[in-house]
C-alpha positions as CSV (number, residue, x, y, z in Angstrom):
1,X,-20.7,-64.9,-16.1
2,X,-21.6,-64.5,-12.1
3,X,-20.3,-62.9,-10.0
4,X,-18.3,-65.7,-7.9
5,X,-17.0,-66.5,-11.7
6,X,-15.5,-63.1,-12.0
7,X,-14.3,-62.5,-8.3
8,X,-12.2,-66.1,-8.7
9,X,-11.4,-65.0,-12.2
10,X,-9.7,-61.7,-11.1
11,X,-8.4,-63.8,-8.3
12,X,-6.4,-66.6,-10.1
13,X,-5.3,-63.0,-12.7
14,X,-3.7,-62.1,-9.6
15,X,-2.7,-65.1,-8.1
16,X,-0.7,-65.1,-11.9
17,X,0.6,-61.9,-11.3
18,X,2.1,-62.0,-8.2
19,X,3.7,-65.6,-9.1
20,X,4.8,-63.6,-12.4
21,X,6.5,-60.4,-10.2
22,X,8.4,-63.3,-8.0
23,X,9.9,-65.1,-10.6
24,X,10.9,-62.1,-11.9
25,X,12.4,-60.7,-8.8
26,X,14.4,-63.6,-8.0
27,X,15.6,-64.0,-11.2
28,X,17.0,-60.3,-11.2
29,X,17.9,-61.1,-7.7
30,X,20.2,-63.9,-9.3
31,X,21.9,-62.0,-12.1
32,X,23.0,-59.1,-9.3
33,X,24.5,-61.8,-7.4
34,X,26.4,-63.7,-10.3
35,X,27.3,-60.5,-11.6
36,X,28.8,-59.6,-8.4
37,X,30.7,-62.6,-7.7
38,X,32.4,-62.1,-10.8
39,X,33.0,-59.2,-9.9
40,X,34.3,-60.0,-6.9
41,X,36.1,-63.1,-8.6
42,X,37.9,-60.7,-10.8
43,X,38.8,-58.4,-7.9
44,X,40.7,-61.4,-6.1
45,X,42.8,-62.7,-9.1
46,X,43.3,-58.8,-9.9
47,X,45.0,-58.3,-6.2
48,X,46.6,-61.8,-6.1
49,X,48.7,-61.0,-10.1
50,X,49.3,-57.1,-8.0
51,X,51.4,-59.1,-5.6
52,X,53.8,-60.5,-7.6
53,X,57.1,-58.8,-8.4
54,X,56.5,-60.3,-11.8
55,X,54.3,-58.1,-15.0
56,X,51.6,-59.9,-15.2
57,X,50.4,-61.8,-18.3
58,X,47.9,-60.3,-20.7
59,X,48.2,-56.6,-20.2
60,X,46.1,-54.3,-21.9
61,X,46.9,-52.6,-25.2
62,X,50.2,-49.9,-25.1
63,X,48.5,-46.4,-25.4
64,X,50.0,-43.6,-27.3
65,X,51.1,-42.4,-23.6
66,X,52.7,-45.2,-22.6
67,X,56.2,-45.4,-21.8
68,X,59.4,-43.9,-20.4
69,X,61.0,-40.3,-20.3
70,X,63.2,-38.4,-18.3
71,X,62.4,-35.0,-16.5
72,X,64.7,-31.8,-15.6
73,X,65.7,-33.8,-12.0
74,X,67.5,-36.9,-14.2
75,X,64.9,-39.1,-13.5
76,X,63.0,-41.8,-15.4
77,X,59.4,-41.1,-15.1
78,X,56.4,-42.9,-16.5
79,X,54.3,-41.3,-19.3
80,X,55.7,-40.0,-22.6
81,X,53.5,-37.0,-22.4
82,X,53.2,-36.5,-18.8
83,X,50.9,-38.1,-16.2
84,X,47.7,-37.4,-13.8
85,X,46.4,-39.0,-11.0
86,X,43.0,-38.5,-8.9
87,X,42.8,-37.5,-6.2
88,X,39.0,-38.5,-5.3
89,X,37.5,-37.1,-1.2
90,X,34.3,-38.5,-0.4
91,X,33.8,-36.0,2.6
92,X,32.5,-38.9,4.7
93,X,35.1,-41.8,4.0
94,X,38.0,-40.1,3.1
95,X,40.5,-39.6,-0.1
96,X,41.0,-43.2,-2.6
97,X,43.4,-44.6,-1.7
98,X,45.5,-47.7,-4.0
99,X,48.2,-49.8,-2.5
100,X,50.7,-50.2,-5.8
101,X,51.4,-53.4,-7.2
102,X,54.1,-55.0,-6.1
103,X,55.6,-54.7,-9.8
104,X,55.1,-51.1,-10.1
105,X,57.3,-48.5,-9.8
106,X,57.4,-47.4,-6.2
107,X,55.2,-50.9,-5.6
108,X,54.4,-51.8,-2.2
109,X,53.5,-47.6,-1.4
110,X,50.2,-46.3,-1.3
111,X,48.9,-43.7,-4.2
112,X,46.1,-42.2,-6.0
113,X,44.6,-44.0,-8.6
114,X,46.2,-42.8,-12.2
115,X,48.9,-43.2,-14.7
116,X,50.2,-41.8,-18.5
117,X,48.4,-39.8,-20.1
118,X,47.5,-39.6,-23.8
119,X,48.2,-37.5,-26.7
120,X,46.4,-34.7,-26.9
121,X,44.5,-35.7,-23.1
122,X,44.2,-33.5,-20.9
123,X,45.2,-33.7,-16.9
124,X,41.5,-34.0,-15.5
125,X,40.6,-36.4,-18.7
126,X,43.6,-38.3,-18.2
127,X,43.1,-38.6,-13.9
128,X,39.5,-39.3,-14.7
129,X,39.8,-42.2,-17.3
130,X,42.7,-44.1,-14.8
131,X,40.6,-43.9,-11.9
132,X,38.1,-45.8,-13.5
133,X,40.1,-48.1,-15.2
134,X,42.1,-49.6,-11.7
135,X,39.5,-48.5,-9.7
136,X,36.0,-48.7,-11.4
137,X,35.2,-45.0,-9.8
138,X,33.8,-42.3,-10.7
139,X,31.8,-42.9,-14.1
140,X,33.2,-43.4,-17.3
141,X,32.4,-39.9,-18.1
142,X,33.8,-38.2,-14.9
143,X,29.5,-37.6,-13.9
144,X,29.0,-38.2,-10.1
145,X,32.2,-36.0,-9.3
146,X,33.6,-32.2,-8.4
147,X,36.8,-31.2,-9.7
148,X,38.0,-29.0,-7.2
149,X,41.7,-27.9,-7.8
150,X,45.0,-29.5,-9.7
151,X,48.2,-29.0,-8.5
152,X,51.4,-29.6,-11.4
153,X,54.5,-30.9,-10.6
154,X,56.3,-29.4,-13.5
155,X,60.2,-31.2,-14.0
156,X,59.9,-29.4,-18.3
157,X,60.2,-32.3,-20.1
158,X,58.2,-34.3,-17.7
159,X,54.9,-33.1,-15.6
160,X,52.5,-34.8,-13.1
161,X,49.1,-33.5,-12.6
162,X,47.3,-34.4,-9.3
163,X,43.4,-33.7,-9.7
164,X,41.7,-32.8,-6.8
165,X,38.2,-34.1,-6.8
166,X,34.6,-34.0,-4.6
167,X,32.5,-37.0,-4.8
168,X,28.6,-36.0,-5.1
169,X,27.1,-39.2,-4.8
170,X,28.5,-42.4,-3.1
171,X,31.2,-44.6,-5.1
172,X,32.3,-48.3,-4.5
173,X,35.8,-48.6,-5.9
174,X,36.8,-52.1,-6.9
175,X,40.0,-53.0,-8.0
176,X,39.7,-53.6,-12.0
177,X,42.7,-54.4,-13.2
178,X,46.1,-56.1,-11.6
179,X,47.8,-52.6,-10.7
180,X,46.4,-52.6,-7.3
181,X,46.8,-54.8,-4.3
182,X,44.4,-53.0,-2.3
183,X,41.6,-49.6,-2.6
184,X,40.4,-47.9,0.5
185,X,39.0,-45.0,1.9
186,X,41.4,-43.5,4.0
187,X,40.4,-40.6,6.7
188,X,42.3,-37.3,5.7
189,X,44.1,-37.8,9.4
190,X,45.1,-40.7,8.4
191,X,47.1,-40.1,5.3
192,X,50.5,-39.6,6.9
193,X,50.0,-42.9,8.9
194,X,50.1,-44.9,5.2
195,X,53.6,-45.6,3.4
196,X,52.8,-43.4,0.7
197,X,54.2,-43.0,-3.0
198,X,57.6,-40.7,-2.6
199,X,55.6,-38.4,-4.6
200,X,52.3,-38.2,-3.0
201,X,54.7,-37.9,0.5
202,X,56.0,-34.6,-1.0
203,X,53.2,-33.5,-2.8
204,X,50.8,-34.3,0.5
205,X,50.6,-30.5,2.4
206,X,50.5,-28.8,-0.3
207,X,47.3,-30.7,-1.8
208,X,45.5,-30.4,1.7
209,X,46.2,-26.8,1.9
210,X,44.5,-26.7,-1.8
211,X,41.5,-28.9,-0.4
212,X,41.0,-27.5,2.9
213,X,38.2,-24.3,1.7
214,X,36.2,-27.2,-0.1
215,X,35.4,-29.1,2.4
């Protein structure tokens, strides 16, 4: 074979290649945007079922924390073996915030991601495994995150755990299931300027005090 035989050889290898690598970009480029316009599909009917007064249909699975109690103040409170929520900072956005569903006790207020916790979970577990299911942050597995502090609101029969959390790496929440209306990142100025969960109002100082020497 000449050489003109091999250069146009190695030419139309490369012409095949690089024809090859597109195709194969754009149809990666494709599946990243259907897969987020479900995602952003299933963010929109999530919000839209958060602002009904009505549960919505089709809720997941009872788990072995779900339900109602009552703590040492009288009141009925959410989780048969206690609750946790997450507090998540990214020290350049701000703490995670979720407007409630409309349906939800206190709905309509502003909180932190979380909910019951299961037998035989623990607080940071428990915080950790709500976040990500309303809000799709942090991992799975808790990776990506700090834990910082907790701080226990302790009524004996009844308890709340708020985990205090760092960020290491940047998150995008996105509301995954219908218990949010809205997620943001809220400035740590900003808190008081939300109409926040009776709870979180109370709780607030005190948690920023605990935060404060981490950041």
């Amino acid at each position: 074979m000449s050489s003109s035989e091999n250069e146009e050889a190695r030419a139309a290898s490369d012409s095949a290649k690089r024809a090859a690598n597109s195709a194969a970009s754009e149809a990666a480029e494709r599946n990243a945007q259907a897969a987020n316009d479900g995602a952003d599909s299933a963010a929109a009917r999530n919000a839209q079922a958060a602002k009904s007064t009505r549960l919505p249909d089709g809720r997941p699975p009872r788990r072995s924390g779900d339900g109602w109690t009552y703590g040492s103040d009288g009141q009925k409170h959410w989780g048969l073996n206690g609750a946790a929520g997450l507090m998540l900072v990214d020290p350049e956005r701000g703490v995670l915030m979720q407007h409630r569903a409309l349906w939800s006790v206190e709905g309509g207020t502003w909180g932190f991601p979380g909910g019951a916790r299961d037998m035989g979970e623990s607080a940071v577990d428990a915080a950790v495994r709500e976040s990500w299911e309303e809000a799709g942050v942090p991992d799975e597995d808790g990776s990506g995150i700090e834990i910082l502090e907790t701080h226990v609101l302790d009524l004996d029969t009844w308890s709340y755990t708020t985990v205090i959390a760092k960020t290491l790496r940047r998150f995008d929440a996105v509301i995954s299931d219908p218990e949010s209306i809205q997620l943001a990142w809220v400035p740590l100025d900003e808190l008081r300027d939300y109409p926040l969960h009776p709870g979180v109002a109370s709780a607030l100082p005190t948690l920023l005090e605990l935060l404060r020497p981490h950041l």
